[in-house]
C-alpha positions in Angstrom: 0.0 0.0 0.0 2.5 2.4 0.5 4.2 1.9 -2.5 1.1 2.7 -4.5 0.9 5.6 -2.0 4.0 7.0 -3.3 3.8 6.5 -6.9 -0.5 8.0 -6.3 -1.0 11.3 -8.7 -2.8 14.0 -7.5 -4.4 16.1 -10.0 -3.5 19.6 -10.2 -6.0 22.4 -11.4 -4.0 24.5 -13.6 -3.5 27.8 -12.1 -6.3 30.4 -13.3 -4.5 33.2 -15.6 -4.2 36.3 -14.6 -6.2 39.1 -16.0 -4.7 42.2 -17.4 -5.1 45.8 -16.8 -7.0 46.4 -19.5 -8.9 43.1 -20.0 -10.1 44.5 -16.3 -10.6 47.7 -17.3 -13.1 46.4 -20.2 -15.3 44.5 -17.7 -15.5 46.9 -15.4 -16.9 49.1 -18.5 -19.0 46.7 -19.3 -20.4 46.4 -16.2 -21.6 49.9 -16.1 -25.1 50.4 -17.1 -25.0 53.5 -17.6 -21.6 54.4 -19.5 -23.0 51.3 -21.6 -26.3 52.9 -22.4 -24.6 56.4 -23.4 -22.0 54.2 -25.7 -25.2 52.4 -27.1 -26.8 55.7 -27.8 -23.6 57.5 -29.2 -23.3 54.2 -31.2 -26.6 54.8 -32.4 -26.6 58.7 -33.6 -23.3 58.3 -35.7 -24.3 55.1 -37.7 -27.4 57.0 -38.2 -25.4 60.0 -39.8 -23.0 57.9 -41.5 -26.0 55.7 -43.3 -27.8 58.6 -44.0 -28.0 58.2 -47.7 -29.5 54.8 -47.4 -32.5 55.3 -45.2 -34.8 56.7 -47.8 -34.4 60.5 -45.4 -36.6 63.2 -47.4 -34.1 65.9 -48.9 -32.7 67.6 -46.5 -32.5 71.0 -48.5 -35.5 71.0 -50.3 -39.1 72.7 -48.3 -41.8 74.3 -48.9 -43.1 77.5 -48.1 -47.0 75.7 -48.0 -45.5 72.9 -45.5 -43.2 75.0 -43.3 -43.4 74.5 -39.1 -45.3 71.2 -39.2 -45.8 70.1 -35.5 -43.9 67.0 -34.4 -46.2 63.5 -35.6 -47.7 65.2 -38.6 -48.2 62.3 -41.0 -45.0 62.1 -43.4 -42.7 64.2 -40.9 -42.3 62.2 -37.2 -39.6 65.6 -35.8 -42.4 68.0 -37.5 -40.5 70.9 -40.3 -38.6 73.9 -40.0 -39.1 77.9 -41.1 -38.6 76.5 -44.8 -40.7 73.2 -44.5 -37.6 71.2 -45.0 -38.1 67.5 -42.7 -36.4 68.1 -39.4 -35.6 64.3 -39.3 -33.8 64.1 -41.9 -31.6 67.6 -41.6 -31.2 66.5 -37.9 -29.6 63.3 -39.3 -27.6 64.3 -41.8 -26.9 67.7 -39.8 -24.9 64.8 -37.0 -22.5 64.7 -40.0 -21.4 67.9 -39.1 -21.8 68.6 -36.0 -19.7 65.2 -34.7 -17.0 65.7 -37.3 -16.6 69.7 -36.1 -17.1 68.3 -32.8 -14.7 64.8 -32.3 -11.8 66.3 -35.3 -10.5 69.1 -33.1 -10.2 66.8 -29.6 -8.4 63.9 -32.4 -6.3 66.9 -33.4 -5.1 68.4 -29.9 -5.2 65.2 -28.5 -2.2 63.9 -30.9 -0.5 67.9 -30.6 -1.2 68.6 -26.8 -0.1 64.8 -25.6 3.3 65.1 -27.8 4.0 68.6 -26.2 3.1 67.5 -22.7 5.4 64.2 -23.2 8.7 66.6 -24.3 7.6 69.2 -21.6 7.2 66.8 -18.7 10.1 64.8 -19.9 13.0 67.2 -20.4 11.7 69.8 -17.6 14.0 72.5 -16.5 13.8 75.3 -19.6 12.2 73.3 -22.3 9.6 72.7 -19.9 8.9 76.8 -18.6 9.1 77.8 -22.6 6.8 75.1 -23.8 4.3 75.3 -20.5 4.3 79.0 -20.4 3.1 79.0 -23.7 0.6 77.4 -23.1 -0.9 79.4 -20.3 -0.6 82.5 -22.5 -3.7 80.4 -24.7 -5.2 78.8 -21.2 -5.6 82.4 -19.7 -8.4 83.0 -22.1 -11.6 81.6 -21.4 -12.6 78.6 -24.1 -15.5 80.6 -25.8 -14.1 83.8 -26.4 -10.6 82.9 -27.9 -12.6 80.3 -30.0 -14.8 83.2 -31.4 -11.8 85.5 -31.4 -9.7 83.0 -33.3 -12.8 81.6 -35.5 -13.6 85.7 -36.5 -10.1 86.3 -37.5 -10.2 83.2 -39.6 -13.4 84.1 -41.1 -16.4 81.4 -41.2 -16.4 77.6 -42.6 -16.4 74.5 -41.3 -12.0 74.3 -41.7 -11.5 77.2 -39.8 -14.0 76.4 -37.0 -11.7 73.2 -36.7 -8.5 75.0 -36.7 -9.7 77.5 -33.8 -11.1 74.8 -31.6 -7.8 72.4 -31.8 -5.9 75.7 -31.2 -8.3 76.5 -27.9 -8.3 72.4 -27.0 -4.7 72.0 -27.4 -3.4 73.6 -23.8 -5.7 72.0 -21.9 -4.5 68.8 -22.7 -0.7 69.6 -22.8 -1.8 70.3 -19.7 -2.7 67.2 -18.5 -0.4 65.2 -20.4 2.7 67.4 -18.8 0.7 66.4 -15.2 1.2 62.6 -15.7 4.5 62.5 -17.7 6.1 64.3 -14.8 5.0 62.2 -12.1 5.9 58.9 -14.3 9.7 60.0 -15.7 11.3 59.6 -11.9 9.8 55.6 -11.9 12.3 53.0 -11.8 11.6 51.7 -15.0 12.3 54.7 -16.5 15.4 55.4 -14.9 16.6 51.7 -15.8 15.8 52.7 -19.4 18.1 55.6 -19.0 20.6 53.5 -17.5 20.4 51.2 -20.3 21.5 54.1 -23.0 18.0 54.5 -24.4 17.8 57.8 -25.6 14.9 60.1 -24.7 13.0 59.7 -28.0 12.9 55.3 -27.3 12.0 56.5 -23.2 8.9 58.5 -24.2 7.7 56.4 -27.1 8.4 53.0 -25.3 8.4 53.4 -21.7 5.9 56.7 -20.8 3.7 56.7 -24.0 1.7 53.6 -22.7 1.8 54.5 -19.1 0.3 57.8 -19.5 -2.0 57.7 -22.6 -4.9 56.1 -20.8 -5.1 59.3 -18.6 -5.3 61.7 -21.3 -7.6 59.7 -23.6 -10.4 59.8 -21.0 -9.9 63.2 -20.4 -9.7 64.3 -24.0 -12.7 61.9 -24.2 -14.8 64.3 -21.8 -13.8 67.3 -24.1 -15.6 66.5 -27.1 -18.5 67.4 -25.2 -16.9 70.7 -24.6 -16.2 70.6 -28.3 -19.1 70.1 -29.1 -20.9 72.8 -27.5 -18.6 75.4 -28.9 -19.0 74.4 -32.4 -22.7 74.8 -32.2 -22.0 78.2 -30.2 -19.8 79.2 -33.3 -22.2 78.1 -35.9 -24.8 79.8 -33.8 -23.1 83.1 -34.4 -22.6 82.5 -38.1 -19.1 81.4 -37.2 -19.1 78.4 -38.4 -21.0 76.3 -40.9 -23.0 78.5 -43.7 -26.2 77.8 -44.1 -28.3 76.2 -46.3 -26.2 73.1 -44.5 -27.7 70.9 -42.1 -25.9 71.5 -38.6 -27.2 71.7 -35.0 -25.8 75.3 -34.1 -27.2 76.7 -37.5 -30.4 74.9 -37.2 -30.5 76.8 -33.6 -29.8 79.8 -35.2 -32.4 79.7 -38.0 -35.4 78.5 -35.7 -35.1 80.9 -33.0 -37.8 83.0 -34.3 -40.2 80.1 -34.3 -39.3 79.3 -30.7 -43.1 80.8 -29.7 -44.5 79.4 -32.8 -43.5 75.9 -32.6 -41.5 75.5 -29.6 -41.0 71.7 -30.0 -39.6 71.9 -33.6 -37.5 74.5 -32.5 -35.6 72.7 -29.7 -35.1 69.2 -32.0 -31.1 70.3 -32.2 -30.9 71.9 -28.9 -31.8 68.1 -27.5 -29.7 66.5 -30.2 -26.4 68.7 -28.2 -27.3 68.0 -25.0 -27.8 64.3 -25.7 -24.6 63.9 -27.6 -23.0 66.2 -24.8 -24.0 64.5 -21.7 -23.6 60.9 -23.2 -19.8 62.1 -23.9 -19.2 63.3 -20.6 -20.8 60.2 -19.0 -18.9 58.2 -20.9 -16.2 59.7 -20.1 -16.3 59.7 -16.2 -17.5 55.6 -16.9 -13.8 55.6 -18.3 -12.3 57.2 -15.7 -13.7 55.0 -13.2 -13.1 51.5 -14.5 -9.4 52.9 -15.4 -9.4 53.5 -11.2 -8.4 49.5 -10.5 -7.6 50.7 -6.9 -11.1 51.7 -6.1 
């Protein structure tokens, strides 16, 4: 017996693998009802706006002077028609063309520029750091709307130059941030191992920092679109921006104001479309934030 005892195998369970950061990260997310919902809903708007030419939308451009300020559920037009009688469904629609481009291209834009100025401002500190950060605060001094319409009114209107002057107004804000969190990383031992090593400080900040700190920046660059967002529609709003007769959510604003007491619903239909897309963003955003948070 106890030689069969010593040649006996006990079975070993293998060993349960370890999940990652981000695999952890993604359930966390996907555990949130409500950053879920808001994703679902985002998800929902832009695949409307991109597929807009293939569900069988009325024209957006052409109305009707007979048809014009339709109430919302009239037979033929669910979201009612505006000053001109052209279908508010389908301008609202094909008007989220416009207003997510002018609202997500300027966050892509100063995401890549302000994460690549905080990286070499963080990283090299000392003087490089004071001219590139003090720079910045010249641009961060002024308040979001006003340089935007200062910078959009020298450029003169159009869609192009509504991008430029909200990537230039977006840019400091996250240079600062990405300066934040590439100065408390570049004293880690892993960097200073790198450095030790002879990597230069190009390989450190593509290689070691990049993927330490770009999680931080991208949720907070996420929550600006919102931000974005609402400034595009303020500059189209103004005449700023887009030119009519183009479908966007600020213009539409603009155009329906004086049939706010006539048709008050019709006239709020892109004002709801902001504040959705808006608060879904930020939402999303802080869901990020919170599942990136492992230690709470």
């Amino acid at each position: 017996m106890s030689v069969l005892a010593d040649h006996m195998v006990v079975p070993v369970s293998p060993k349960k693998q370890a999940r990652g950061y981000w695999a952890t990260v993604g359930r966390r997310i996907l555990r949130d009802k409500v950053s879920m919902t808001c994703a679902a809903v985002l998800l929902l708007i832009i695949l409307a706006a991109i597929l807009a030419p293939y569900l069988h939308l009325s024209d957006p451009y052409q109305g009707s002077m007979i048809r014009r300020l339709r109430a919302i559920g009239t037979p033929g037009y669910p979201l009612g028609t505006d000053e001109l009688g052209r279908d508010m469904l389908a301008r609202l629609i094909y008007g989220g063309r416009l207003s997510l481009v002018i609202g997500i291209l300027p966050v892509f834009f100063a995401f890549v520029i302000g994460t690549s100025l905080g990286l070499v401002a963080g990283y090299g500190g000392g003087k490089l750091n004071t001219a590139i950060m003090r720079t910045v605060d010249v641009f961060y001094a002024f308040p979001s709307v006003l340089l935007a319409i200062a910078i959009s009114g020298a450029l003169g209107a159009g869609i192009g130059n509504s991008i430029v002057s909200l990537t230039i107004v977006l840019v400091p804000q996250i240079t600062r941030v990405a300066e934040s969190v590439t100065t408390g990383v570049r004293s880690m031992d892993y960097v200073e191992a790198a450095r030790a090593s002879g990597a230069g400080p190009l390989t450190i900040m593509r290689v070691h920092i990049l993927g330490n700190v770009l999680g931080s920046i991208f949720v907070y660059a996420t929550g600006l679109i919102s931000v974005s967002m609402i400034l595009a529609a303020g500059l189209s709003f103004l005449g700023l921006g887009t030119k009519p007769p183009e479908p966007e959510w600020g213009l539409m604003l603009n155009t329906l104001r004086t049939a706010i007491y006539a048709n008050p619903g019709v006239a709020a239909l892109p004002g709801a479309m902001i504040f959705a897309v808006s608060i879904c963003f930020n939402l999303l955003s802080d869901g990020l934030r919170s599942a990136m948070d492992i230690r709470n």
